[in-house]
ZADREN-819080 format. One record per residue (C-alpha): residue in three letters; chain; z, x, y. Coordinates in nm, 2 decimals, decimal comma. Example, Ala and Ser with C-alpha at 12.3 -4.5 7.8 and 13.67 -1.06 7.14 Angstrom:
<residu:ala chaine:A z:0,78 x:1,23 y:-0,45> .
<residu:ser chaine:A z:0,71 x:1,37 y:-0,11> .
% end
This chain:
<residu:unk chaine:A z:1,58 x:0,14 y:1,12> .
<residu:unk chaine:A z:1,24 x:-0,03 y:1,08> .
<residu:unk chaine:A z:1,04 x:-0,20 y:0,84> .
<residu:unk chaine:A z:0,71 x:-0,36 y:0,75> .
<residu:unk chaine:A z:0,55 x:-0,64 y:0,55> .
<residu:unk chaine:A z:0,17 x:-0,56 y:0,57> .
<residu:unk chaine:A z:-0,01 x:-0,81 y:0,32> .
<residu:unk chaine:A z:-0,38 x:-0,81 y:0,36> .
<residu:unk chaine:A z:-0,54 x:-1,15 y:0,45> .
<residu:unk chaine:A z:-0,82 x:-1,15 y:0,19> .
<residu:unk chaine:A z:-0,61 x:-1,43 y:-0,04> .
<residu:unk chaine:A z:-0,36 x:-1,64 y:0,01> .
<residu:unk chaine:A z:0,03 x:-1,56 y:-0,03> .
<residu:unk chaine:A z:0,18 x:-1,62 y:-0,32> .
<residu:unk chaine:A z:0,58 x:-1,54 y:-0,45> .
<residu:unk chaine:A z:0,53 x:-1,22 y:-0,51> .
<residu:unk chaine:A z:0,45 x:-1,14 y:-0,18> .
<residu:unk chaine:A z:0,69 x:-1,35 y:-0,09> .
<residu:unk chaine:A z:0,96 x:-1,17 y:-0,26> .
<residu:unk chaine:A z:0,80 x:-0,82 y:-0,13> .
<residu:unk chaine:A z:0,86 x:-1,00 y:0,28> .
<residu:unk chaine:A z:1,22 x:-1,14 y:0,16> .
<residu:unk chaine:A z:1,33 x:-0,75 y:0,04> .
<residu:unk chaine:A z:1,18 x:-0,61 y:0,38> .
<residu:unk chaine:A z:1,33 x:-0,89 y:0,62> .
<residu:unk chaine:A z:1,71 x:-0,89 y:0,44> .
<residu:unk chaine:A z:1,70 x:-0,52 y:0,40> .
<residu:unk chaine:A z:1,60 x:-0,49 y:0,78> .
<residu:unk chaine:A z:1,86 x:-0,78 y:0,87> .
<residu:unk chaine:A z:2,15 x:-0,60 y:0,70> .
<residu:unk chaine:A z:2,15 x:-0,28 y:0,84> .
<residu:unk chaine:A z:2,07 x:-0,43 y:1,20> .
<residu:unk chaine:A z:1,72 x:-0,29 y:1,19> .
<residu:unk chaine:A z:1,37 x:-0,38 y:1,29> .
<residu:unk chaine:A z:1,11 x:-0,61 y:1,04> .
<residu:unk chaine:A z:0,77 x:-0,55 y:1,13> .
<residu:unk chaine:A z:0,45 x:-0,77 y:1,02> .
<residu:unk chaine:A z:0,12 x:-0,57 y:0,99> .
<residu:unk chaine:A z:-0,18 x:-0,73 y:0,90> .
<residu:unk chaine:A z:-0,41 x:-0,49 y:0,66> .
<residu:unk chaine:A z:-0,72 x:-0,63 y:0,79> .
<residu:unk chaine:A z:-0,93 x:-0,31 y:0,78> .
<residu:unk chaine:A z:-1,18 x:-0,45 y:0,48> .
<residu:unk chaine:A z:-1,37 x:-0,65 y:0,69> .
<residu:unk chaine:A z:-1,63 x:-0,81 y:0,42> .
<residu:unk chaine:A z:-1,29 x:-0,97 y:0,26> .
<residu:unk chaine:A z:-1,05 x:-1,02 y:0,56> .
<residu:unk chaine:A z:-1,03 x:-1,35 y:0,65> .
<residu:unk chaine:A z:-0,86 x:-1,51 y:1,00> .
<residu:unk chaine:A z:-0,76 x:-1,83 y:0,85> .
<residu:unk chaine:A z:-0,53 x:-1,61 y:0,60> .
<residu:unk chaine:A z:-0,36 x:-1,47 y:0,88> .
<residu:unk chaine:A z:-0,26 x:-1,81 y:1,02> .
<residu:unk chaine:A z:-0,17 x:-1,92 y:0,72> .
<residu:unk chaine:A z:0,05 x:-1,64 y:0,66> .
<residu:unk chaine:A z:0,26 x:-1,66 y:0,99> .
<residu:unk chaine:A z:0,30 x:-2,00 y:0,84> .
<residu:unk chaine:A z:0,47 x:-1,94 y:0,54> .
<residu:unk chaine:A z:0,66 x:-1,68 y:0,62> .
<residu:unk chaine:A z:0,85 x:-1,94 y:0,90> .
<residu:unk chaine:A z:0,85 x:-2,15 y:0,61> .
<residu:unk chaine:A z:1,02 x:-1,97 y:0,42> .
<residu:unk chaine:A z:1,25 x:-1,88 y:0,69> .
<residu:unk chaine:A z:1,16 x:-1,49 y:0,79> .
<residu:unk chaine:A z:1,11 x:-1,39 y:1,14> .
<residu:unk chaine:A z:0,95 x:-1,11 y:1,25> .
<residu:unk chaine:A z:1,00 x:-0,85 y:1,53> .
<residu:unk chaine:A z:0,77 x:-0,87 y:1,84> .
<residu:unk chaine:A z:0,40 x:-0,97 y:1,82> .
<residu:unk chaine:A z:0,22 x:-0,90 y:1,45> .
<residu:unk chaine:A z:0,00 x:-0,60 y:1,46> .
<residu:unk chaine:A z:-0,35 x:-0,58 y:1,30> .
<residu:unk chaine:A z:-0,49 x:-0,29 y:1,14> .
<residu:unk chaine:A z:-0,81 x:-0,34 y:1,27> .
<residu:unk chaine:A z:-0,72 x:-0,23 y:1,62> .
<residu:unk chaine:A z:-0,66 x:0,11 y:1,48> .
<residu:unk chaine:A z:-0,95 x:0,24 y:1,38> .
<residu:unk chaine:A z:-1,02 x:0,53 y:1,61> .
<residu:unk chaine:A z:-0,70 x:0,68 y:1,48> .
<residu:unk chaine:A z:-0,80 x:0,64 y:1,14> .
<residu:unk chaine:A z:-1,14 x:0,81 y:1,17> .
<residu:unk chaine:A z:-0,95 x:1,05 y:1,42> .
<residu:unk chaine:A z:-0,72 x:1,13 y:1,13> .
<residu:unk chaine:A z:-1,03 x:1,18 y:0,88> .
<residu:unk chaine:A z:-1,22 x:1,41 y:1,14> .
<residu:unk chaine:A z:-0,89 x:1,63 y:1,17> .
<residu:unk chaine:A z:-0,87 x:1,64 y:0,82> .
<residu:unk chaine:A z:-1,19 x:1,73 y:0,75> .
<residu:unk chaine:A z:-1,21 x:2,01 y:1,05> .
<residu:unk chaine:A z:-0,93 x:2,21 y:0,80> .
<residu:unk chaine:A z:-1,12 x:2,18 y:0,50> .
<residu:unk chaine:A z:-0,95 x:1,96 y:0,31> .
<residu:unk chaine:A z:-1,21 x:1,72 y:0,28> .
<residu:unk chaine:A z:-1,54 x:1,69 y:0,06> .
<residu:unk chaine:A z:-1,82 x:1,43 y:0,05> .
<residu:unk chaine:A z:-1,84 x:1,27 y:-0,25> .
<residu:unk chaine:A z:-2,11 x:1,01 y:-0,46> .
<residu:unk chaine:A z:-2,01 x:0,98 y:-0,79> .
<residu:unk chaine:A z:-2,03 x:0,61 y:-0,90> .
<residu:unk chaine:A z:-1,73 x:0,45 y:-1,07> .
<residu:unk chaine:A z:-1,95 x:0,44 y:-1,41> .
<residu:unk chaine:A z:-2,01 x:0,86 y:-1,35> .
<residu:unk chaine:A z:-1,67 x:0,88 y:-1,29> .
<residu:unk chaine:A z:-1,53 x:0,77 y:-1,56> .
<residu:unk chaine:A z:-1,78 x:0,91 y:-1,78> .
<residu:unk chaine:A z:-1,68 x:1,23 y:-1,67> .
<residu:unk chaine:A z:-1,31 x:1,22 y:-1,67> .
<residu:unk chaine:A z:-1,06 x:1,39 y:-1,88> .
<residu:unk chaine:A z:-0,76 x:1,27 y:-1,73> .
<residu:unk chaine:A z:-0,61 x:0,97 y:-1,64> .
<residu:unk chaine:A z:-0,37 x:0,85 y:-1,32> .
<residu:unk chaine:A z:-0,22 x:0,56 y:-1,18> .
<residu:unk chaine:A z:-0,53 x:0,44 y:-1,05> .
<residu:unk chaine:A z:-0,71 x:0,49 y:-1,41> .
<residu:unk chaine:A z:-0,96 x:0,80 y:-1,46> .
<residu:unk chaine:A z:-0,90 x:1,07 y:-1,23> .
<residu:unk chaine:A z:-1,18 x:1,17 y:-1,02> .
<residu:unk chaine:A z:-1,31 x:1,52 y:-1,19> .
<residu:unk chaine:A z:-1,43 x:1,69 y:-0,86> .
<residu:unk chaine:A z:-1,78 x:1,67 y:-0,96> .
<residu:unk chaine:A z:-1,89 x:1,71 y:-0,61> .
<residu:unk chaine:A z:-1,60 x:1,97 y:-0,47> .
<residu:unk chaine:A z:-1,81 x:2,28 y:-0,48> .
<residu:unk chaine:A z:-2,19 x:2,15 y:-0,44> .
<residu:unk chaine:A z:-2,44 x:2,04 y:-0,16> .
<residu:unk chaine:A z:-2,35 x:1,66 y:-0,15> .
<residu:unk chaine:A z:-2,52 x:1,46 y:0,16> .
<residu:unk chaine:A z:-2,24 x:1,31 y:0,37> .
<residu:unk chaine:A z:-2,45 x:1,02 y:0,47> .
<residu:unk chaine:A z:-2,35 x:0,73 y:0,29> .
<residu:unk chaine:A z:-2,07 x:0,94 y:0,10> .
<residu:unk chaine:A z:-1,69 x:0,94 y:0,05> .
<residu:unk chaine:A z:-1,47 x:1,14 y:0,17> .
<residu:unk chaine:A z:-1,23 x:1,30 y:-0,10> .
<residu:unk chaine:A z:-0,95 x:1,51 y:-0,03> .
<residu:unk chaine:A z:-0,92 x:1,86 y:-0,23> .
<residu:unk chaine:A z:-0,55 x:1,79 y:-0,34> .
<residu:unk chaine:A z:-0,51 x:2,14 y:-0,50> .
<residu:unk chaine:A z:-0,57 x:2,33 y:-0,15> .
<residu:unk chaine:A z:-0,41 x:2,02 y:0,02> .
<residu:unk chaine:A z:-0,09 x:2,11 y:-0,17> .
<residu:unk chaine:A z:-0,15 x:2,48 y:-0,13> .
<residu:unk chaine:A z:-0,14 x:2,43 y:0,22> .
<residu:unk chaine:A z:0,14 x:2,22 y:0,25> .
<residu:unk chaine:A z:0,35 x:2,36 y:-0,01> .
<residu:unk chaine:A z:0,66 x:2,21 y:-0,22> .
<residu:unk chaine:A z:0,71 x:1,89 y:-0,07> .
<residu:unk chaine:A z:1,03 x:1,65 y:-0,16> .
<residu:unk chaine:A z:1,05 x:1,24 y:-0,08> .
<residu:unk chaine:A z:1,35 x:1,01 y:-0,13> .
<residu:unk chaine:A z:1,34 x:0,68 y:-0,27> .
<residu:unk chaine:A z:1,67 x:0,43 y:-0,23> .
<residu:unk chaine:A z:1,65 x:0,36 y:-0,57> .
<residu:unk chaine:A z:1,51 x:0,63 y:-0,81> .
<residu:unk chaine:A z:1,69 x:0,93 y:-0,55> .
<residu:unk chaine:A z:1,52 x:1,22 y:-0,45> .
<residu:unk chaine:A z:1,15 x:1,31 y:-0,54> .
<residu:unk chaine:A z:0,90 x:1,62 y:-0,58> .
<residu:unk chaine:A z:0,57 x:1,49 y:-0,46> .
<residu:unk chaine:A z:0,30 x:1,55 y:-0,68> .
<residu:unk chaine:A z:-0,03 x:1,40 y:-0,57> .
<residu:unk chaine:A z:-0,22 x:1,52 y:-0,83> .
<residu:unk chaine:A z:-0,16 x:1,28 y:-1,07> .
<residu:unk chaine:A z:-0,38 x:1,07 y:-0,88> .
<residu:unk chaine:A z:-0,65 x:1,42 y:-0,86> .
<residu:unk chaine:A z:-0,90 x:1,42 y:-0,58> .
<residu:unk chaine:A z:-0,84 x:1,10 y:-0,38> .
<residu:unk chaine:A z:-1,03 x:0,94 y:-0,15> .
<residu:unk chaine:A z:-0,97 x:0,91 y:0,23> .
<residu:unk chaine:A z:-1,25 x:0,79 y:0,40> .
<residu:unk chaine:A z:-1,45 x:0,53 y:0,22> .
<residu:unk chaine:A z:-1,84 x:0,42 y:0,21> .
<residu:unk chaine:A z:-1,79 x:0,07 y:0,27> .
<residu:unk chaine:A z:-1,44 x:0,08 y:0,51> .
<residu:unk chaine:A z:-1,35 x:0,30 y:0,76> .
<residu:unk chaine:A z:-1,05 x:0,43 y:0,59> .
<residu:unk chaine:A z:-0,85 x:0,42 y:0,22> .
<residu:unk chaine:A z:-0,55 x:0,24 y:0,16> .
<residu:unk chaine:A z:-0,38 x:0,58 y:0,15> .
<residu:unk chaine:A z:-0,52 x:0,69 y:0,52> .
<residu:unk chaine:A z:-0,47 x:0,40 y:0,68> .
<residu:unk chaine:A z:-0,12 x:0,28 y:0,57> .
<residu:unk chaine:A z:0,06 x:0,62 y:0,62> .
<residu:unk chaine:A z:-0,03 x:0,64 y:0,99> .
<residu:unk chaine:A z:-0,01 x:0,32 y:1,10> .
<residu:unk chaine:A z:0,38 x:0,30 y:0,89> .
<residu:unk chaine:A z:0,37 x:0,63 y:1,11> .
<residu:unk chaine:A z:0,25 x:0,46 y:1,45> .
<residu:unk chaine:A z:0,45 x:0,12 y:1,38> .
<residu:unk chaine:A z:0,78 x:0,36 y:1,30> .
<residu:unk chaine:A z:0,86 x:0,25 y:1,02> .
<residu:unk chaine:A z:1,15 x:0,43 y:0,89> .
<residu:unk chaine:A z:1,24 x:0,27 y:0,55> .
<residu:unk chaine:A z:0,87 x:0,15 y:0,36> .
<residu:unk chaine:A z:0,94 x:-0,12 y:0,13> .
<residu:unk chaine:A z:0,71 x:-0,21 y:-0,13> .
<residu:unk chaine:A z:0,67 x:-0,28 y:-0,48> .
<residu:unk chaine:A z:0,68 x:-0,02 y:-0,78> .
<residu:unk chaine:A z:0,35 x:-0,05 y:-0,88> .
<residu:unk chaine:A z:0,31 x:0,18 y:-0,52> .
<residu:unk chaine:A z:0,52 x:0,40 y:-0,60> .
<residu:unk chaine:A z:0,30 x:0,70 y:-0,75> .
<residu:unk chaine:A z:0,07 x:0,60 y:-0,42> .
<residu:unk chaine:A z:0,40 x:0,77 y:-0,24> .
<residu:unk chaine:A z:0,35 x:1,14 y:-0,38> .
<residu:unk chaine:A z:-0,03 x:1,10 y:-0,15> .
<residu:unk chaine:A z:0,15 x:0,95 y:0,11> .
<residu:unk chaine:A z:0,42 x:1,20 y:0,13> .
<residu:unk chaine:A z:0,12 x:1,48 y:0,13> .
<residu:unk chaine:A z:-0,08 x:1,32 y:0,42> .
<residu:unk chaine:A z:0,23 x:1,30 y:0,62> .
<residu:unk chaine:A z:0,26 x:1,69 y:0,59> .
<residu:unk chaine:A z:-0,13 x:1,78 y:0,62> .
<residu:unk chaine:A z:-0,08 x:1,58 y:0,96> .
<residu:unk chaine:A z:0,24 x:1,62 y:1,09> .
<residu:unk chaine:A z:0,38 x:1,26 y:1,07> .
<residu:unk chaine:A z:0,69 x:1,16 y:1,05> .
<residu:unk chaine:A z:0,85 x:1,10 y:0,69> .
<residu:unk chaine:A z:1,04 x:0,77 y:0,58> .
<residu:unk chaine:A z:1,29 x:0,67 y:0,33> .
<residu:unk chaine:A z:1,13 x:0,45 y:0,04> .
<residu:unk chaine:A z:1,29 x:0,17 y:-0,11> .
<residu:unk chaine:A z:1,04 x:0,03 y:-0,43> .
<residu:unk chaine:A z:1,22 x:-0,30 y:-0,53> .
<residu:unk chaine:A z:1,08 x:-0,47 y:-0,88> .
<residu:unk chaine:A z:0,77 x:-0,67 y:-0,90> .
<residu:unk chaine:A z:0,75 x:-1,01 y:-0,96> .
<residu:unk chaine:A z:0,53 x:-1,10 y:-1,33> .
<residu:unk chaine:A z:0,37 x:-1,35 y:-1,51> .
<residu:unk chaine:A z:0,53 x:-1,36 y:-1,87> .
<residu:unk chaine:A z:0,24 x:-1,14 y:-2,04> .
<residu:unk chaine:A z:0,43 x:-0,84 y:-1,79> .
<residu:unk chaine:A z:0,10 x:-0,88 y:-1,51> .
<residu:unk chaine:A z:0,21 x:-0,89 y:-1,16> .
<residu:unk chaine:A z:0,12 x:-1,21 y:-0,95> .
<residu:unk chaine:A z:-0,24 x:-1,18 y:-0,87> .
<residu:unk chaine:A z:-0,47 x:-1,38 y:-0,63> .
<residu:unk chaine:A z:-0,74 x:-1,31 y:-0,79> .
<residu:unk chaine:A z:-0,64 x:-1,49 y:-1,17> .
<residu:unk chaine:A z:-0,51 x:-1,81 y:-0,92> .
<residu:unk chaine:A z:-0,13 x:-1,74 y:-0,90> .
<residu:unk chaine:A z:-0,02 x:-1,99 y:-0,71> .
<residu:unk chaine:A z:-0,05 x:-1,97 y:-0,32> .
<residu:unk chaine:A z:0,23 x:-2,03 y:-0,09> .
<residu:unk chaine:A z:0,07 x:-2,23 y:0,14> .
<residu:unk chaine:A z:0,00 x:-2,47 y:-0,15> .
<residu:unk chaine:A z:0,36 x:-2,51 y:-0,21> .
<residu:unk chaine:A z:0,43 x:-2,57 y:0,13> .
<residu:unk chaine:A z:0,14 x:-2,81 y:0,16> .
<residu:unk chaine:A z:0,34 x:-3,04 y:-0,13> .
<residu:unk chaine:A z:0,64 x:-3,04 y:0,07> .
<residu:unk chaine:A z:0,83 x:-2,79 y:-0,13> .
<residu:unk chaine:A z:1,15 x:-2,60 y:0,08> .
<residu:unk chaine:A z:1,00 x:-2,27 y:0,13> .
<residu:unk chaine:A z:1,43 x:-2,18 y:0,28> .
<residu:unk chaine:A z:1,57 x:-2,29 y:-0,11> .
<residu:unk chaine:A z:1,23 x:-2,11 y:-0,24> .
<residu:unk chaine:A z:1,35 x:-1,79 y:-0,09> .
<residu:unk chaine:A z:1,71 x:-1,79 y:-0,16> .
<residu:unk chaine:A z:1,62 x:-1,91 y:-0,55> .
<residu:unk chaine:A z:1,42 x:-1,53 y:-0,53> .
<residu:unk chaine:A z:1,69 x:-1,40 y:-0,36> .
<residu:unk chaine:A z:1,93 x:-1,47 y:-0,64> .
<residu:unk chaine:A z:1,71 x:-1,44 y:-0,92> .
<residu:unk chaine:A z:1,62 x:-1,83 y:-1,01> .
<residu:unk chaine:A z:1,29 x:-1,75 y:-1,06> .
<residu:unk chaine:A z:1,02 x:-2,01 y:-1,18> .
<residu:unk chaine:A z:0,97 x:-2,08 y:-1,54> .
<residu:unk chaine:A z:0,70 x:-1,82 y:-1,71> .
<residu:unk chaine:A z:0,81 x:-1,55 y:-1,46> .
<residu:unk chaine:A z:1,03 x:-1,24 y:-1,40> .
<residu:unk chaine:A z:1,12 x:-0,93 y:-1,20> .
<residu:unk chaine:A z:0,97 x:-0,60 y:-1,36> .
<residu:unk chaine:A z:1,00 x:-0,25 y:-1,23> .
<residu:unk chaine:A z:0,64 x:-0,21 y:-1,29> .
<residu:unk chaine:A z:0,63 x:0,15 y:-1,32> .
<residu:unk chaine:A z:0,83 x:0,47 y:-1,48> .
<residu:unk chaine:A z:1,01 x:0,65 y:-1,18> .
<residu:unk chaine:A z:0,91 x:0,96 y:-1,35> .
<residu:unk chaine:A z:0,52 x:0,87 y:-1,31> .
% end
């Protein structure tokens, strides 16, 4: 068995992704498997080298190795827009430029990610320079049928994708969505058991769906809790959570750091959440 850490180096590790690599490595130590480390470094206005360095750094720091040499996202690319191209050569895809602001004006229904997308531009001329690429979930699912998914935890699911409506795959600014691009390269990387937190865990019923549209092979899913601030909001590098590397910098011992998470003894102020309703 195989699986992955894949943080994305545009912001500096902090203990919740620090619990996220500590689920992934045990999980994979345990069973005898495989732990992977992916670097997400497709965004490339935000993706940062230094971040990768410092990551391989704390994660030794706090005692987690790896399996072979890290692999970047970046060096997959043509796979990703090959993907898209295939995708959109069966229909399934639509060009798209609604702004956020239209988008949300326009919406009647709201997903995991916050309004859902109302297919504005499904069925009209739309200019696919400069535009999205959204995939028409209905005839997705049409296509692919009744589609199941397991998670460790919450047991067997029905994937329904549409919660999340018309989502895009191929972006303006990057050469492919979050959605795209992890499910072939966990595909690629073979991972077999995708750990991650629960607030992913509706991003699974999309995943599960791509994975059918383009024949991939389909892991186990094992969404541990998340680790929050005591308002209930996950760690965040953007409100200054703070960073590993800081806390290595001060001389504190990443090892006792991780077994304090592995047991529980979290810092004062935070705690382990689920996140999310399994039923979502």
């Amino acid at each position: 068995m195989r699986t992955r850490f894949a943080p994305s180096p545009n912001g500096p590790l902090h203990l919740g992704h620090a619990y996220a690599a500590i689920v992934a490595h045990d999980t994979a130590r345990a069973r005898g498997g495989e732990f992977i480390l992916r670097i997400e470094d497709i965004d490339g206005e935000r993706s940062r080298a230094e971040f990768v360095e410092e990551f391989f750094r704390d994660l030794e720091w706090l005692g987690l190795e790896w399996d072979g040499e890290p692999v970047f996202q970046s060096h997959r690319l043509e796979s990703h827009a090959a993907a898209g191209e295939r995708l959109k050569s069966m229909g399934l895809l639509y060009p798209c430029i609604c702004t956020r602001a239209e988008i949300t004006a326009a919406a009647t229904a709201f997903g995991p990610d916050g309004p859902v997308y109302p297919g504005t531009c499904r069925h009209r001329a739309v200019d696919p320079v400069n535009a999205a690429w959204r995939l028409d979930v209905g005839k997705a699912m049409d296509l692919a049928g009744p589609l199941e998914w397991v998670d460790e935890h919450a047991g067997p699911q029905v994937a329904n994708p549409q919660i999340f409506g018309d989502v895009v795959l191929l972006r303006k600014d990057l050469p492919a969505s979050y959605h795209l691009a992890a499910t072939l390269d966990d595909a690629t990387d073979g991972i077999t058991l995708v750990t991650r937190g629960m607030d992913l865990f509706p991003a699974s019923h999309v995943h599960r769906l791509l994975q059918a549209l383009l024949g991939l092979s389909v892991p186990t899913w094992l969404h541990h809790p998340l680790l929050v601030e005591a308002d209930g909001r996950k760690l965040a590098k953007r409100r200054g959570s703070p960073s590993l590397s800081d806390r290595r910098r001060a001389g504190e011992d990443g090892r006792a750091i991780a077994e304090a998470l592995r047991e529980g003894r979290l810092p004062a102020g935070l705690s382990l959440s689920q996140g999310v309703d399994h039923g979502a």
